[in-house]
N, C-alpha and C positions, 0 to 999 in steps of 0.2 A: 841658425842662420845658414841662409843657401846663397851660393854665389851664381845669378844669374844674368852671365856677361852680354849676350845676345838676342835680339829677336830671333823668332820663328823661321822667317827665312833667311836664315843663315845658319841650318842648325849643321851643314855638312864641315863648315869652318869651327864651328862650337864644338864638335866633335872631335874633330884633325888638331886642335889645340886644346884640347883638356877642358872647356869650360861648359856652362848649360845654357838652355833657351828654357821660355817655359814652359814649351811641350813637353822639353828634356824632364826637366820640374815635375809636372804630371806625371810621369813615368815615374820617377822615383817615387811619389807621395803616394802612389795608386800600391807599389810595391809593399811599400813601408806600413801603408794600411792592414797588403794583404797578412804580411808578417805578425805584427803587432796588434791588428786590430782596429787603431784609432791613428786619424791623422795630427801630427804635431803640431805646433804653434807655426809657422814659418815667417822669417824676414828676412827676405831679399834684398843681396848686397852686391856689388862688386859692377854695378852697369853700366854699360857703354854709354857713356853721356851721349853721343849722338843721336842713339839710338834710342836713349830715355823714356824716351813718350812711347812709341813704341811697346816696350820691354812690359813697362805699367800695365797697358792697355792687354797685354795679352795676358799679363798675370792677373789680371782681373776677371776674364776671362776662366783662366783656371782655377782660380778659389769657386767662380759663382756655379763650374760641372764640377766641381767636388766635395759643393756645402763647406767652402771655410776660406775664411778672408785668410790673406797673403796680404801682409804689411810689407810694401817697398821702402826700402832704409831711408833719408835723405840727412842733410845736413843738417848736425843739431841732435836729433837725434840720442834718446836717454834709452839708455836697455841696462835691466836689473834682470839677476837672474831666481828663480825659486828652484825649489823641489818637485821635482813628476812624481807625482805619488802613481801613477800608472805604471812607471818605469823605475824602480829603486836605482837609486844614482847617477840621471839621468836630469839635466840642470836644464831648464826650458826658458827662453826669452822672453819677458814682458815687457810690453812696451807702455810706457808710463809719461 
């Protein structure tokens, strides 16, 4: 689970306060790839209700230039955790 409070333009505020956009998003998951290999489950949480529709729309975006859907959290909402067998000890999100 990724906390991604902001759209896109606003990434100089997302920044100055510790949170992500999901460009920011990208950057990390491009990282993490290069590290590890393979990109993780992700589900994003933590969003600016204003800016909602927004936030969605550009993580949508970002799953479709990186070949992997991004599950945006909403209310309701069930997550079970498994085993990464990719990652020994390393607990991954599914959403159910």
């Amino acid at each position: 689970m990724m906390e991604v409070t902001w759209p896109d333009r606003m990434e100089d505020f997302a920044l100055r306060s510790g949170h992500l956009t999901p460009g920011l998003l990208r950057l990390e998951m491009e990282e993490f790839r290069c590290v590890r290999g393979y990109l993780p489950e992700i589900t994003a949480i933590h969003m600016d209700r204003l800016n909602e529709d927004e936030i969605r729309r550009e993580l949508d975006e970002v799953g479709e230039a990186l070949g992997t859907e991004i599950v945006s959290a909403r209310e309701g909402l069930e997550i079970s955790l498994r085993k990464d067998n990719r990652a020994p000890g390393l607990r991954v999100a599914t959403i159910f």
